[in-house]
ROKOLSE-285116 format. One record per residue (C-alpha): residue number from 1; residue in three letters; x, y, z. Coordinates in steps of 0.1 Angstrom, whole numbers, plus 5000, padded with zeros to 4 digits. Layout:
[rec NUM 'ALA' [X Y Z]] ...
REM end
This chain:
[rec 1 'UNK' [4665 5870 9334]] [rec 2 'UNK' [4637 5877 9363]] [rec 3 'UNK' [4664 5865 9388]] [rec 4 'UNK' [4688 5891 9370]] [rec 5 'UNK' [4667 5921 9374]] [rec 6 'UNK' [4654 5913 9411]] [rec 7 'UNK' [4694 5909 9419]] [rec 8 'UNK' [4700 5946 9406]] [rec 9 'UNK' [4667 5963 9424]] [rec 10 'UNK' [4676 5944 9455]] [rec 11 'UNK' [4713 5950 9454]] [rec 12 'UNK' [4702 5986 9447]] [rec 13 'UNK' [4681 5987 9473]] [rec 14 'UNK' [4700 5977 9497]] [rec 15 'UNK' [4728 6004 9492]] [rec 16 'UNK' [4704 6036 9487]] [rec 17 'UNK' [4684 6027 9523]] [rec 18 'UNK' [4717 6012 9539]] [rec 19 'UNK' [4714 6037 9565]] [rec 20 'UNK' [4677 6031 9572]] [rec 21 'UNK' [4679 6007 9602]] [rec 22 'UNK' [4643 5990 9593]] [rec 23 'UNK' [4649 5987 9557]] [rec 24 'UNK' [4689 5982 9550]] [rec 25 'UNK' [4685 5950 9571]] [rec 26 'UNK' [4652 5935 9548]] [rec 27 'UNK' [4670 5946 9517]] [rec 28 'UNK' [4702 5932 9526]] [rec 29 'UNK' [4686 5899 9533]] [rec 30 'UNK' [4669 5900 9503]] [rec 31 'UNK' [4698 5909 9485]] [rec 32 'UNK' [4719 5879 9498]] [rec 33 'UNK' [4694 5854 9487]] [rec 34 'UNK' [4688 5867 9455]] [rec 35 'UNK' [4726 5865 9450]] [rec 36 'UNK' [4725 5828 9463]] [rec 37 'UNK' [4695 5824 9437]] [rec 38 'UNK' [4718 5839 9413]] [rec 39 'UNK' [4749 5816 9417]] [rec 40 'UNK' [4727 5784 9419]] [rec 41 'UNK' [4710 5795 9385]] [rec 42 'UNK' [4743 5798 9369]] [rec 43 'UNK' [4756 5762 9386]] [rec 44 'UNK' [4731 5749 9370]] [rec 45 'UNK' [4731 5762 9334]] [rec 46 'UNK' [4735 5735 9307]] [rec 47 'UNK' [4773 5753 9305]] [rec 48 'UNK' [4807 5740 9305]] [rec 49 'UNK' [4821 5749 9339]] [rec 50 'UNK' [4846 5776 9323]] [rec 51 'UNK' [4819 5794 9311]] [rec 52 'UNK' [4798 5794 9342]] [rec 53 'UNK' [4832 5809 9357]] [rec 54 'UNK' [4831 5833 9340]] [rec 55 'UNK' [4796 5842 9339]] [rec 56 'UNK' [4802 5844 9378]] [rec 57 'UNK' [4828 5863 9375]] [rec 58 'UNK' [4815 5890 9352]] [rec 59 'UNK' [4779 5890 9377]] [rec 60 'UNK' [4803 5901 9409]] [rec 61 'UNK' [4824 5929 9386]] [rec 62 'UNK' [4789 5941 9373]] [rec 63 'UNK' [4775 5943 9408]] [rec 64 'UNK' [4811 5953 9416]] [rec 65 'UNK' [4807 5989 9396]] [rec 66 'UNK' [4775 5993 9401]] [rec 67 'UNK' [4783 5996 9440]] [rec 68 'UNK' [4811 6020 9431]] [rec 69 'UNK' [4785 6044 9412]] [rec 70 'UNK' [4760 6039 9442]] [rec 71 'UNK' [4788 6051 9464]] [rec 72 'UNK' [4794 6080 9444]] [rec 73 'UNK' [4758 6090 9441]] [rec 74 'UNK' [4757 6085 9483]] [rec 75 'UNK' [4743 6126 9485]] [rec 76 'UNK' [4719 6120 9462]] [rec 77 'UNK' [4691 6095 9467]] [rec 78 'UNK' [4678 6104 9437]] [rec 79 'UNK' [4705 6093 9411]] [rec 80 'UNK' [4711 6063 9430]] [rec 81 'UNK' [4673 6054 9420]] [rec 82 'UNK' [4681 6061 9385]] [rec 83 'UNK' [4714 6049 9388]] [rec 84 'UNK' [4698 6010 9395]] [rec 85 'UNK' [4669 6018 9369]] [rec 86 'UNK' [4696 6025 9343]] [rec 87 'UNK' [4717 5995 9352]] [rec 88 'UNK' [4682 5971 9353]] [rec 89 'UNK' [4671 5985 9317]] [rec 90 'UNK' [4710 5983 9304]] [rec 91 'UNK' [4710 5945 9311]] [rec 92 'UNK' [4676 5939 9293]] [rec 93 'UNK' [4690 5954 9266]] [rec 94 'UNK' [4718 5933 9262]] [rec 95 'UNK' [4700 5903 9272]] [rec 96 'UNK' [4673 5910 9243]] [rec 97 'UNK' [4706 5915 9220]] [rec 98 'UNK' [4737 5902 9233]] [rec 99 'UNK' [4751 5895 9200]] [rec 100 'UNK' [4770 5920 9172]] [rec 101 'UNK' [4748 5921 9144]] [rec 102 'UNK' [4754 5904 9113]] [rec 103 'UNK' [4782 5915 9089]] [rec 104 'UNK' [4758 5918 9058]] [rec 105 'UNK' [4786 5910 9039]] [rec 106 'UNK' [4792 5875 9055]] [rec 107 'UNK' [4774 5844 9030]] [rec 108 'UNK' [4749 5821 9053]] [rec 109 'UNK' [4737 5789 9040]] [rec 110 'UNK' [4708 5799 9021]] [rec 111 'UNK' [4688 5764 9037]] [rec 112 'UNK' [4696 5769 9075]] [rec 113 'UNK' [4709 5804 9082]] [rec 114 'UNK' [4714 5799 9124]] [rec 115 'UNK' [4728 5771 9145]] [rec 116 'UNK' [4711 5770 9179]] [rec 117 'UNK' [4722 5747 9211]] [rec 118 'UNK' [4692 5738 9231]] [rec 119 'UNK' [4689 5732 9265]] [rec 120 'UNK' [4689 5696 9267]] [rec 121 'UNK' [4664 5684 9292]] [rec 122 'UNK' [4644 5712 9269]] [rec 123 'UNK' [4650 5707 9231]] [rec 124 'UNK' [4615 5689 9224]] [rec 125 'UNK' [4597 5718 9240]] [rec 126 'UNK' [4617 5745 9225]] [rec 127 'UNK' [4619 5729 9188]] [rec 128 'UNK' [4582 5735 9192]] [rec 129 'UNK' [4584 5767 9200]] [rec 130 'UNK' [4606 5776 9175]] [rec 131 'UNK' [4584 5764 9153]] [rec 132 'UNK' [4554 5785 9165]] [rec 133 'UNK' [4575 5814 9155]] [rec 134 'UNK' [4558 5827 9121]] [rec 135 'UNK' [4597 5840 9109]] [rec 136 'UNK' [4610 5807 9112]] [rec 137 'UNK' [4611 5771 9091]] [rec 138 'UNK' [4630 5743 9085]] [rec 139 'UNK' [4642 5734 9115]] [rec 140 'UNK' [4670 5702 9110]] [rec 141 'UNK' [4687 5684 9138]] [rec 142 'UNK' [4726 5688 9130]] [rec 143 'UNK' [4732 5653 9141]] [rec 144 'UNK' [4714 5625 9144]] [rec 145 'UNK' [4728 5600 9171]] [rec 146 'UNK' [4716 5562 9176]] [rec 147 'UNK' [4713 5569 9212]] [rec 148 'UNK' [4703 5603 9222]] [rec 149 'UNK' [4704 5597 9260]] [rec 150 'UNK' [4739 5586 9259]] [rec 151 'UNK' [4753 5622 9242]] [rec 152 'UNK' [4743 5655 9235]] [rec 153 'UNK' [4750 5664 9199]] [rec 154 'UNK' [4716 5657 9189]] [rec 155 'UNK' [4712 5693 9212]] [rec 156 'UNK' [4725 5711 9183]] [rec 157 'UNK' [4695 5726 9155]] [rec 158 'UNK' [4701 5749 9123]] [rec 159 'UNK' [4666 5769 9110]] [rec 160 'UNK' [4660 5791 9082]] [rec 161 'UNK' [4647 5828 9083]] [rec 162 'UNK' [4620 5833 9056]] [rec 163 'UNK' [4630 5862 9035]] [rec 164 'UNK' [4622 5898 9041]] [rec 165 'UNK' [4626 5895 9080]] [rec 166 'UNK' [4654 5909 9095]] [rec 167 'UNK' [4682 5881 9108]] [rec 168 'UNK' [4692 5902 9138]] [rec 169 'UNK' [4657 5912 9148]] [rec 170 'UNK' [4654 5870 9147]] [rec 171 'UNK' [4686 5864 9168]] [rec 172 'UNK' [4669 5890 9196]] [rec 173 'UNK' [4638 5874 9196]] [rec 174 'UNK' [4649 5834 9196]] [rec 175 'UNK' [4675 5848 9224]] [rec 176 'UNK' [4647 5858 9248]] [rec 177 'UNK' [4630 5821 9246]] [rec 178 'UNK' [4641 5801 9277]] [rec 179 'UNK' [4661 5776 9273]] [rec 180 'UNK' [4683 5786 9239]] [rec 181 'UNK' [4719 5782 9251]] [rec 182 'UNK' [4733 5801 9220]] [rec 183 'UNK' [4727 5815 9185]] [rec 184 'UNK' [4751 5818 9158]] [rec 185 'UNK' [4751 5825 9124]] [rec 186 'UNK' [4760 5794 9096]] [rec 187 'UNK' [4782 5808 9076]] [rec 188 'UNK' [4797 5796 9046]] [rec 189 'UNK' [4835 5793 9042]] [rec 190 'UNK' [4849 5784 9003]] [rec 191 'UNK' [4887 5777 9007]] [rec 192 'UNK' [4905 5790 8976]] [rec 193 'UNK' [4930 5761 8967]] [rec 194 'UNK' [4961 5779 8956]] [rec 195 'UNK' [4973 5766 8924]] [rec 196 'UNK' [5011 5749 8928]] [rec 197 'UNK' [5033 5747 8904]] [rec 198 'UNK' [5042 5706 8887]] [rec 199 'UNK' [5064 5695 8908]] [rec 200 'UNK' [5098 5693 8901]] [rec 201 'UNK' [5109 5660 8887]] [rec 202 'UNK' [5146 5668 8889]] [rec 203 'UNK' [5146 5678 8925]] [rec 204 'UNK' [5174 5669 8949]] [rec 205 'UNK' [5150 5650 8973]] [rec 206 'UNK' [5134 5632 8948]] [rec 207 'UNK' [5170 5616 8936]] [rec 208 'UNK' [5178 5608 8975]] [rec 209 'UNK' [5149 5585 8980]] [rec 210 'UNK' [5135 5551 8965]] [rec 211 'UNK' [5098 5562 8970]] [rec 212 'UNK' [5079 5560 8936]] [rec 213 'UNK' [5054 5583 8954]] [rec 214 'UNK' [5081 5611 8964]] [rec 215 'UNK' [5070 5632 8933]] [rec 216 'UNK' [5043 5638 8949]] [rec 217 'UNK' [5053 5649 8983]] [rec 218 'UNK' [5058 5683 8975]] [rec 219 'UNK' [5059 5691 9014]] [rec 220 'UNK' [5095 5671 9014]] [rec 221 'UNK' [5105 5689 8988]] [rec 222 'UNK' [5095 5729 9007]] [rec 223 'UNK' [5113 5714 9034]] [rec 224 'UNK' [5142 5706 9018]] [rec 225 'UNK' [5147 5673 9030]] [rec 226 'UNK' [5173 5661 9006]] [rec 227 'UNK' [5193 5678 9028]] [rec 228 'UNK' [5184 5661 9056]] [rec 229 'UNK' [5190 5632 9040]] [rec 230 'UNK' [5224 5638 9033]] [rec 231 'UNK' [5233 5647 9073]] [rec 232 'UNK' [5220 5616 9082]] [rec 233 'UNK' [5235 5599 9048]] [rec 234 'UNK' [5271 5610 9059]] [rec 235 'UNK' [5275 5596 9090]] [rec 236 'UNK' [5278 5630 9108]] [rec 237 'UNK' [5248 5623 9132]] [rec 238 'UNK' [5237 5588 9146]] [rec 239 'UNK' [5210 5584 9176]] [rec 240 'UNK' [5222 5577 9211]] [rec 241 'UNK' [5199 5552 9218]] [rec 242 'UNK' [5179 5528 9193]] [rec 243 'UNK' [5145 5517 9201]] [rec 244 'UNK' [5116 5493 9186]] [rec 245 'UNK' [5085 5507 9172]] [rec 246 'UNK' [5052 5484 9169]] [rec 247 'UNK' [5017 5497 9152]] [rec 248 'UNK' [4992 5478 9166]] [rec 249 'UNK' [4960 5483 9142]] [rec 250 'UNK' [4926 5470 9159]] [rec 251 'UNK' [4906 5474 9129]] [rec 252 'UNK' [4875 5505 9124]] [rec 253 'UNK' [4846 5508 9144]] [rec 254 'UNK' [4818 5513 9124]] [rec 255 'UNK' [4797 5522 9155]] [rec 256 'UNK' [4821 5553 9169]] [rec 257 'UNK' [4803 5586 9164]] 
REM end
């Protein structure tokens, strides 16, 4: 986040005194590494490479309209100031809660109410920082893998909030620790089975085919596959080539995570 802010003030910088021939050339410096600091930051985050994209991406639009409002406030040395302090407290404020807060409405598991990624040259360090935070307990590894240098699902945590302190007021705070790679809330999902009707004995499809089983495949019967059947049945249709099928089964691995 440090990098962040010194990227906006030097950015900002750079543009108010860009007519200043002893300063625009410091600050412009100092604005070009900072931006090189910037990019090798995001490189190498513990992100897929999409993501780091378009975190890329988003840094040059942001920098992008800030310039454009710098511009704009050329006349006015003044506002360009507060133009940059705006733009340097705006992204605190998102970093320290980036996320929508919490439908109230939504069910969390009671046990573990956030999933968390770790940083994974990190996670023993920040699991015990986690823990030094007095809203949170029992902190549970998602997965458990045999060899935990060989993947990285063992990267993945859920912890519970104790009750009477405010989940979104968690999320900011857990957020700002170095090293958290996301926060998300563990929701629970009930599917409501849809009751069918029995299935109908008497059915067209059911007649067509020799399957004991087929009065149970009710999907065959929404598709209508009886007539299908029949198409194939009357002689109407016939494949233009024929070809050989083999199922080769090599067994279960009991070892495949």
């Amino acid at each position: 986040m440090i990098i962040y802010n010194l990227l906006i003030i030097a950015f900002g910088c750079w543009n108010v005194f860009k007519k200043n021939k002893a300063l625009s050339p410091i600050f412009g410096l100092g604005f070009l590494a900072m931006l090189g600091l910037t990019f090798l930051n995001v490189y190498n985050a513990h992100e897929p490479m999409d993501e780091k994209i378009l975190t890329s991406v988003a840094i040059l639009l942001g920098l992008g309209v800030l310039g454009y409002i710098l511009i704009a406030l050329s006349k006015n040395k003044l506002a360009q100031v507060g133009a940059v302090i705006m733009a340097a407290v705006g992204f605190n404020m998102y970093v320290n809660n980036p996320h929508t807060p919490i439908d109230p409405s939504i069910q969390l598991d009671t046990e573990s109410e956030l999933i968390i990624r770790l940083n994974h040259k990190k996670k023993e360090k920040l699991t015990a920082q986690l823990n030094a935070l007095d809203f949170v307990s029992n902190i549970q590894p998602i997965l458990s893998p045999q060899d935990a240098n060989s993947t990285e699902l063992d990267d993945y945590i859920t912890l519970n909030i104790k009750d009477g302190y405010d989940i979104n007021s968690a999320i900011g705070t857990i957020g700002q620790v170095a090293g958290i790679e996301w926060i998300e809330p563990n929701e629970v999902l009930e599917l409501d089975i849809q009751r069918t009707k029995a299935p109908d004995t008497k059915s067209d499809f059911i007649k067509s085919v020799n399957d004991p089983l087929s009065v149970q495949q009710w999907n065959m019967q929404a598709l209508d596959m009886s007539t299908y059947y029949d198409l194939f049945r009357s002689g109407q249709y016939a494949p233009r080539k024929t070809a050989k099928l083999f199922i080769l089964d090599s067994g279960v691995d009991a070892k495949h995570e």
